[in-house]
TILUM-785881 format. One record per residue (C-alpha): residue in three letters; chain; x, y, z. Coordinates in nm, 2 decimals. Example, Ala and Ser with C-alpha at 12.3 -4.5 7.8 and 13.67 -1.06 7.14 Angstrom:
2
[rec 'ALA'; 'A'; [1.23; -0.45; 0.78]]
[rec 'SER'; 'A'; [1.37; -0.11; 0.71]]
end
This chain:
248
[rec 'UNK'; 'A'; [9.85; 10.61; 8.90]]
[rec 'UNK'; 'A'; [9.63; 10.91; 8.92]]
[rec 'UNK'; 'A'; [9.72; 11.09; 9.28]]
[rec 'UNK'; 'A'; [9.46; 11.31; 9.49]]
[rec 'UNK'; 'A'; [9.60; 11.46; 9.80]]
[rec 'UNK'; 'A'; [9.33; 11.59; 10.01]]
[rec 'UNK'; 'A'; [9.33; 11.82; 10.34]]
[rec 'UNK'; 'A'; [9.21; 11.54; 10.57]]
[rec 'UNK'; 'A'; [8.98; 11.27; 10.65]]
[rec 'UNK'; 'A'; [8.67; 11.45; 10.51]]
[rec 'UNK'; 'A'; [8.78; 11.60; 10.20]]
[rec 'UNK'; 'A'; [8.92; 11.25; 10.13]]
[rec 'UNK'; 'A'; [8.59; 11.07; 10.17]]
[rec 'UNK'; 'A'; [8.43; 11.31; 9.92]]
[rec 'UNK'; 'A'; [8.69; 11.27; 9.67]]
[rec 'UNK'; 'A'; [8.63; 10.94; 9.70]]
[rec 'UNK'; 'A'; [8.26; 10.89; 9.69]]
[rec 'UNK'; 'A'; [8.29; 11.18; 9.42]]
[rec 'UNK'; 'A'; [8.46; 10.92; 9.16]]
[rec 'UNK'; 'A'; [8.22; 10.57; 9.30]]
[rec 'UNK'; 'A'; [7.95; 10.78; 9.26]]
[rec 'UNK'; 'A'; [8.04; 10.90; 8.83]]
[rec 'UNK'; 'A'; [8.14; 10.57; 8.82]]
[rec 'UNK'; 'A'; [7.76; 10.48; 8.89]]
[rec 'UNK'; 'A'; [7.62; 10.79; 8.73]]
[rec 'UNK'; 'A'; [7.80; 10.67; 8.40]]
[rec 'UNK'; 'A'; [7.74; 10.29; 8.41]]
[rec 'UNK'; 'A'; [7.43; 10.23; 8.62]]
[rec 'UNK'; 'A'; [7.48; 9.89; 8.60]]
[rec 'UNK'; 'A'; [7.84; 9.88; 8.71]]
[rec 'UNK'; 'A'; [7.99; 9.62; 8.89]]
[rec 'UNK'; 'A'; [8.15; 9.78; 9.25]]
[rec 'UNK'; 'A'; [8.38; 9.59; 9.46]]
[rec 'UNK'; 'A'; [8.32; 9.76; 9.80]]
[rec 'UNK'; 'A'; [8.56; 9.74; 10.12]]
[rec 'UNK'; 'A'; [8.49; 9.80; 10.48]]
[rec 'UNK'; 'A'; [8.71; 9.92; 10.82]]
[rec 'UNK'; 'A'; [8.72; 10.26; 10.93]]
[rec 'UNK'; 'A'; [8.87; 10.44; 10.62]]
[rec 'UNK'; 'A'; [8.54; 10.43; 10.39]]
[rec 'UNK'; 'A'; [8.29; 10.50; 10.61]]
[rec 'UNK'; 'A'; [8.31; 10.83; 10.55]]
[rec 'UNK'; 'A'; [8.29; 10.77; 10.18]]
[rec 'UNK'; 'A'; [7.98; 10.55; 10.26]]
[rec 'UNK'; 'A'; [7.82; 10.85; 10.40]]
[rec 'UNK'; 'A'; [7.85; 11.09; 10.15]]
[rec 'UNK'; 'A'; [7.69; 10.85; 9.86]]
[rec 'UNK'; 'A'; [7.38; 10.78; 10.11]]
[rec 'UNK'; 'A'; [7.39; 11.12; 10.12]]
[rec 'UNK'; 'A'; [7.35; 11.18; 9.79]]
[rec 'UNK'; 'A'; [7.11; 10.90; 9.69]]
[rec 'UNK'; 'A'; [6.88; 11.07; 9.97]]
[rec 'UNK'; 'A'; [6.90; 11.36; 9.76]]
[rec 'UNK'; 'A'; [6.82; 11.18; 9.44]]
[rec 'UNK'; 'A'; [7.14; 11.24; 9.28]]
[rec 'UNK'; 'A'; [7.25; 10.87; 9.25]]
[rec 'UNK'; 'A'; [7.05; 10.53; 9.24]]
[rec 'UNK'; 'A'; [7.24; 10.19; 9.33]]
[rec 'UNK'; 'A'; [6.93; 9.98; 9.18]]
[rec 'UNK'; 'A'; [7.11; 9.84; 8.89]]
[rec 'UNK'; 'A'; [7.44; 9.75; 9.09]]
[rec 'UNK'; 'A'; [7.63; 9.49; 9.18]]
[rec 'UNK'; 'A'; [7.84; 9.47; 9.46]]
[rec 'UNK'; 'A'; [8.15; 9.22; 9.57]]
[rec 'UNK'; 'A'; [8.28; 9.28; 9.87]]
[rec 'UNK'; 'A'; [8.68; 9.19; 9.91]]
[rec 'UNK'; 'A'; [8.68; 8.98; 10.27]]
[rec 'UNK'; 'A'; [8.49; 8.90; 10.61]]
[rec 'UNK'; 'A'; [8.59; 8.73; 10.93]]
[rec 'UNK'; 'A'; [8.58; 8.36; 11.00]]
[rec 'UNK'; 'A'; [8.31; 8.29; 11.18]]
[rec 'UNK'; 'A'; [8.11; 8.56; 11.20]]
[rec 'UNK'; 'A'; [7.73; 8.55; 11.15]]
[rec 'UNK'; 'A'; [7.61; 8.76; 10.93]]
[rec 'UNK'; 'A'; [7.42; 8.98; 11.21]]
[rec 'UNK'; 'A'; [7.78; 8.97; 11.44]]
[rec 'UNK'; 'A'; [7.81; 9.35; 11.47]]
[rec 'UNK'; 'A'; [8.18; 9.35; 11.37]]
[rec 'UNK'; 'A'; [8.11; 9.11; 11.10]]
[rec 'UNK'; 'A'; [8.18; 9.30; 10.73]]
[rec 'UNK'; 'A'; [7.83; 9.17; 10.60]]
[rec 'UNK'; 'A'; [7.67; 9.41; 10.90]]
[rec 'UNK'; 'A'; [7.93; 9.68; 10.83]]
[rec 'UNK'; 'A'; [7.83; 9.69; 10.47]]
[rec 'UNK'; 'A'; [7.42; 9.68; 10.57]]
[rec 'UNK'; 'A'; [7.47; 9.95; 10.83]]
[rec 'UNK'; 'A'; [7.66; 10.19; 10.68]]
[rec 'UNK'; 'A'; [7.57; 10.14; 10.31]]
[rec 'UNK'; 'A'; [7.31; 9.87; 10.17]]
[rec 'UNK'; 'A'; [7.08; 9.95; 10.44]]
[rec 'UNK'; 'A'; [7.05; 10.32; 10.29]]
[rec 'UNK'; 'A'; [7.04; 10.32; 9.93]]
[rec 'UNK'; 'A'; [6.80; 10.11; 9.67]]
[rec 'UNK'; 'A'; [7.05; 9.86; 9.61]]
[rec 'UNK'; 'A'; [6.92; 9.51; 9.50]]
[rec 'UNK'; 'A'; [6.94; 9.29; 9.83]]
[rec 'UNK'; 'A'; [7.03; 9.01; 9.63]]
[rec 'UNK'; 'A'; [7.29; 9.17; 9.38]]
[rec 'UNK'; 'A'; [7.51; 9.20; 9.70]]
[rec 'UNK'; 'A'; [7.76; 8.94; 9.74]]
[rec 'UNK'; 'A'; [8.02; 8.94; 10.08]]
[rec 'UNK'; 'A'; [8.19; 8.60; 10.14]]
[rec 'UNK'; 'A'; [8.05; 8.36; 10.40]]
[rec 'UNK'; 'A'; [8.23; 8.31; 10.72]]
[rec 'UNK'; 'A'; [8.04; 8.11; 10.82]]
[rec 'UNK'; 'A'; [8.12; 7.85; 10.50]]
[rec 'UNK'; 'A'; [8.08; 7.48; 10.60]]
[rec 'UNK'; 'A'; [8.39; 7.39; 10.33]]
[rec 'UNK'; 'A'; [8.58; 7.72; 10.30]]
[rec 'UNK'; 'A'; [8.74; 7.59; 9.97]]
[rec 'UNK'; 'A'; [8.43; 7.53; 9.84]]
[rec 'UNK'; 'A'; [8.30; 7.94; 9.93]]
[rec 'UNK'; 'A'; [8.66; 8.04; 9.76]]
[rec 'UNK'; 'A'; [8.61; 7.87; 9.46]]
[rec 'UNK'; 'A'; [8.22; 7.96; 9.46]]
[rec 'UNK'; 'A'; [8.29; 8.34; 9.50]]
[rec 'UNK'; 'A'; [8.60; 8.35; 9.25]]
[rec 'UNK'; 'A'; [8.37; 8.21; 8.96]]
[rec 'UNK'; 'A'; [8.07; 8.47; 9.08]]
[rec 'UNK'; 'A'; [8.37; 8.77; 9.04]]
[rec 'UNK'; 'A'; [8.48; 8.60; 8.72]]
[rec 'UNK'; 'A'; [8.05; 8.58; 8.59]]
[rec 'UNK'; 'A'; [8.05; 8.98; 8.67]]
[rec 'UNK'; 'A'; [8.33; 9.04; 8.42]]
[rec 'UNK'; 'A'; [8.52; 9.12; 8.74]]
[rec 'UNK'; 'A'; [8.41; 9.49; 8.90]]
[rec 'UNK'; 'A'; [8.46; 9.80; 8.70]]
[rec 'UNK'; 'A'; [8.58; 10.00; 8.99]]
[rec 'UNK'; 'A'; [8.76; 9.80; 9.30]]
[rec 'UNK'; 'A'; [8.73; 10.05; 9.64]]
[rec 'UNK'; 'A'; [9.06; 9.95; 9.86]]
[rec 'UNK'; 'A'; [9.17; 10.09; 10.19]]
[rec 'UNK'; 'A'; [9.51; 9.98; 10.30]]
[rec 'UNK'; 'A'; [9.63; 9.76; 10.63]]
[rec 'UNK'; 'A'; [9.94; 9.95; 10.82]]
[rec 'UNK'; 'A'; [10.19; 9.66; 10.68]]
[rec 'UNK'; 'A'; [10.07; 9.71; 10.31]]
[rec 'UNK'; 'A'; [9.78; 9.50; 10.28]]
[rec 'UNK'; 'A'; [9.54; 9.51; 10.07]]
[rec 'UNK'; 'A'; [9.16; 9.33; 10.16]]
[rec 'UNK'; 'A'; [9.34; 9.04; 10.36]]
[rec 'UNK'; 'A'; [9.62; 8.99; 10.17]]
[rec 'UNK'; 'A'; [9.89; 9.00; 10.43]]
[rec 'UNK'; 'A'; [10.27; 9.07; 10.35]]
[rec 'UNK'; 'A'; [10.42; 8.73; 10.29]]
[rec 'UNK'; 'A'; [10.64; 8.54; 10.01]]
[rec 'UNK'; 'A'; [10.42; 8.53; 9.74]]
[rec 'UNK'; 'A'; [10.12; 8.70; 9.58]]
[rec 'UNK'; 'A'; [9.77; 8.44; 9.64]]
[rec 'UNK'; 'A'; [9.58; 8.52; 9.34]]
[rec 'UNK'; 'A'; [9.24; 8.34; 9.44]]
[rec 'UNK'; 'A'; [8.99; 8.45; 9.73]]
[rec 'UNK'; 'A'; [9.17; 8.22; 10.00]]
[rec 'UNK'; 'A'; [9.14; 8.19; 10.38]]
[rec 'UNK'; 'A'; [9.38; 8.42; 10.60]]
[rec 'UNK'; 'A'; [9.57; 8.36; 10.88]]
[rec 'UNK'; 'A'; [9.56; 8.72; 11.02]]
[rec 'UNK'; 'A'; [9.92; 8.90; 11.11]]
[rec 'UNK'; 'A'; [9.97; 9.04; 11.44]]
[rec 'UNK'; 'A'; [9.95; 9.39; 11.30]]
[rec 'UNK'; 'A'; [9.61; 9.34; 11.18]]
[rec 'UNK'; 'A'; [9.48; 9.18; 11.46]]
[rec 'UNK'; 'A'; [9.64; 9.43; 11.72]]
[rec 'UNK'; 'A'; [9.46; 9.73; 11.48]]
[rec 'UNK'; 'A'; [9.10; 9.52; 11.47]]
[rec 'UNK'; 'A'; [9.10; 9.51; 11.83]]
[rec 'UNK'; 'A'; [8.98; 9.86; 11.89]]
[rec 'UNK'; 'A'; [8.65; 9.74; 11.74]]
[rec 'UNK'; 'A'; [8.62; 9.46; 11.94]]
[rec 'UNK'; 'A'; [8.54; 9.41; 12.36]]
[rec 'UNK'; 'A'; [8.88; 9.25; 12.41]]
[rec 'UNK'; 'A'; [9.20; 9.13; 12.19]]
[rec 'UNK'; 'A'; [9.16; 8.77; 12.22]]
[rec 'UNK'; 'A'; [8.74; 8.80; 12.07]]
[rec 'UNK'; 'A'; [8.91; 8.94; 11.73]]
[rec 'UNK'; 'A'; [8.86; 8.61; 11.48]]
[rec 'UNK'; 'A'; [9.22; 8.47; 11.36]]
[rec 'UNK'; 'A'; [9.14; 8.39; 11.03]]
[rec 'UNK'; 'A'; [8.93; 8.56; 10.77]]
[rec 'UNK'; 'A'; [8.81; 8.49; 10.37]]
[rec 'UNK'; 'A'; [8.97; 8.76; 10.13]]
[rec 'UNK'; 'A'; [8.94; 8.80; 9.77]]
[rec 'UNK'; 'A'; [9.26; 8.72; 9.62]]
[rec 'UNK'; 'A'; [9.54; 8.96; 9.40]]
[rec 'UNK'; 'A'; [9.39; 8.77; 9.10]]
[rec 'UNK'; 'A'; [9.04; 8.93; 9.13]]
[rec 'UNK'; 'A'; [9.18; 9.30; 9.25]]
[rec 'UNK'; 'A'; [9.38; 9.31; 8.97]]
[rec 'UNK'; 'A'; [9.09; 9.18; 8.71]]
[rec 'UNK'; 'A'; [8.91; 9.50; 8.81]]
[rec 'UNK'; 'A'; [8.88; 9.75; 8.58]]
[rec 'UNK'; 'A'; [8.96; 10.04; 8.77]]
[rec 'UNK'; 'A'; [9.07; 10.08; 9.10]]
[rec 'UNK'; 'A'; [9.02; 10.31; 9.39]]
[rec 'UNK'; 'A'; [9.28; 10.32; 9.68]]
[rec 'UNK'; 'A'; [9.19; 10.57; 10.02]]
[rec 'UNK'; 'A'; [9.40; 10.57; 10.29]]
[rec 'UNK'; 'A'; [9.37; 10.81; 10.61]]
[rec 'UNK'; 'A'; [9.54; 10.93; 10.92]]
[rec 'UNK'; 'A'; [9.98; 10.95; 10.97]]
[rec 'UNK'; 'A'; [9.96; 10.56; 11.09]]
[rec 'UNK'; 'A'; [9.90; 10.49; 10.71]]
[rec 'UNK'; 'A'; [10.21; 10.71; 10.61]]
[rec 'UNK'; 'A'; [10.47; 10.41; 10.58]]
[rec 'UNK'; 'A'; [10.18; 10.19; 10.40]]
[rec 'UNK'; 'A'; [10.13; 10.47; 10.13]]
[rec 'UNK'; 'A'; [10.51; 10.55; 10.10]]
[rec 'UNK'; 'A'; [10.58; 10.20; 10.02]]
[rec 'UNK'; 'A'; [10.29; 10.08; 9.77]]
[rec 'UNK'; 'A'; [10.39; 10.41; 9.56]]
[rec 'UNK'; 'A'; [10.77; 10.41; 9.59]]
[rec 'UNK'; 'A'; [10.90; 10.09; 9.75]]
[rec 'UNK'; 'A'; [11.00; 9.74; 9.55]]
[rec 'UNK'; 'A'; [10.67; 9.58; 9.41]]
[rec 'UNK'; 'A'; [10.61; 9.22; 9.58]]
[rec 'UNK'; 'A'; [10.44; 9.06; 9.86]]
[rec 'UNK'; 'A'; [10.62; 9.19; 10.10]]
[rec 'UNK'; 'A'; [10.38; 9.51; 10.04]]
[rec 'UNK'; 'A'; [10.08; 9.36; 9.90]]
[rec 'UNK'; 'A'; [9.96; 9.71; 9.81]]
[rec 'UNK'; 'A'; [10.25; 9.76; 9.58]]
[rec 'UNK'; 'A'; [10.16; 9.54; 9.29]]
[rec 'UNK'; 'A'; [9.87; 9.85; 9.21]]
[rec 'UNK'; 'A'; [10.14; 10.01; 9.00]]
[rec 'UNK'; 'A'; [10.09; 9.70; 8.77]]
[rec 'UNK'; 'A'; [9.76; 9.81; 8.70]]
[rec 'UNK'; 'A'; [9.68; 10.03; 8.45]]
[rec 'UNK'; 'A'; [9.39; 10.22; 8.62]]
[rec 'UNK'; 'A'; [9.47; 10.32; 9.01]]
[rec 'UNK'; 'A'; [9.36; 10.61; 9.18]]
[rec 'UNK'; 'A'; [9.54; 10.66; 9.46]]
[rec 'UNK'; 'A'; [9.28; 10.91; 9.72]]
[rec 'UNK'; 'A'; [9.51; 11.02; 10.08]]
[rec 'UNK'; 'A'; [9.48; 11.30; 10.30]]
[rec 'UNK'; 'A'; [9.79; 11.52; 10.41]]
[rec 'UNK'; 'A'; [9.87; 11.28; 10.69]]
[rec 'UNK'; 'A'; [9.85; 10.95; 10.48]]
[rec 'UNK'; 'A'; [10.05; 11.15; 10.23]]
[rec 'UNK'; 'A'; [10.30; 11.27; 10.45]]
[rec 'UNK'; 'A'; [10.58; 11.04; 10.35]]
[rec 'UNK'; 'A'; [10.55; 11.09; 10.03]]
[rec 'UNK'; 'A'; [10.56; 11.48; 10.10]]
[rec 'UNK'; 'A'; [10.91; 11.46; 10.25]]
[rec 'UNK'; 'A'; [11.00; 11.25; 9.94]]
[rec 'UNK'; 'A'; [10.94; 11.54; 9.74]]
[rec 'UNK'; 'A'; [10.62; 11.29; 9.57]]
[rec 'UNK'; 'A'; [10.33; 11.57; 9.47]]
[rec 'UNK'; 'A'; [10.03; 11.50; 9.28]]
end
């Protein structure tokens, strides 16, 4: 695992828009598997930046994104499909139709698992995976649990989760329950991967995926079975593994 520790929040999001965007420089036509929440938007920002300046193009891209809410319409403002149009697709030259962010609103939800596992598995998987990280470890959806779900699956949200979503909702109880996530399967497929994480309420989160036991328990732990992880965190992200002595 390859280990940046930034100053803060902005020096992170360039680092990390600094390796998506040689990732596209070197293989235009790169598969990315994108993530949303609050951690990347920063990251988002810099790339738009940068293809505004004519230093990147996204026209040969594909994109997967790794989960969105039961329903949710596409248009819902907290839905990840509007999340990835406002603060990314919207922006850039990417193909409209080389995008791909699971359907919450999915009439058989097995049926939208299996249907986006085979697209992912079409693509050859994505050549670089962008992951943020949940408070309790997980990773896209993938809550903490007894075993590792290898295909894109339907999630019964923890508490955790829900209680940290809420901020970006009008009220607890309007956060959706349940939500489609690409499975462990499909992250690990990916040729490289990209982790960010921001801000001390991270810390544990961090701590554990780099030094605790590998298993569900800490979905984000199984990364050190991959041969290809960089790790991106600011100081306060890092700060755990600063007292552990843990420097990049």
């Amino acid at each position: 695992m390859q280990i940046f520790r930034e100053k803060d929040y902005d020096a992170m999001s360039r680092r990390a828009a600094q390796v998506i965007a040689a990732e596209v420089v070197h293989n235009p036509a790169c598969v990315l598997g994108l993530a949303t929440g609050s951690t990347p938007v920063g990251t988002y920002k810099y790339l738009v930046d940068w293809y505004k300046a004519g230093m990147l193009s996204f026209k040969g891209i594909r994109s997967v994104n790794l989960d969105e809410y039961k329903g949710l319409t596409p248009d819902h403002d907290q839905s990840y499909r509007y999340f990835m149009q406002s603060n990314l697709f919207d922006h850039v030259d990417i193909v409209p139709e080389n995008t791909r962010v699971p359907d919450g609103l999915a009439a058989d939800p097995a049926r939208e698992c299996a249907e986006y596992d085979a697209y992912i598995r079409s693509l050859g998987y994505a050549d670089l995976q962008l992951l943020g990280i949940g408070r309790n470890g997980h990773i896209g959806f993938n809550e903490p649990g007894d075993h590792f779900v290898q295909e894109t699956h339907v999630v019964d949200l923890a508490e955790s989760t829900i209680e940290a979503n809420s901020r970006f909702f009008a009220t607890r109880d309007d956060v959706p329950k349940q939500a489609f996530s690409m499975g462990i399967g499909a992250i690990m497929g990916a040729k490289r991967v990209l982790l960010v994480a921001s801000g001390e309420d991270k810390a544990d989160a961090v701590y554990n995926t780099v030094c605790g036991p590998i298993g569900p328990q800490c979905p984000g732990s199984i990364l050190r079975l991959h041969p290809n992880v960089v790790l991106v965190a600011d100081e306060a992200a890092f700060s755990r593994l600063t007292a552990a002595g843990v420097n990049p």
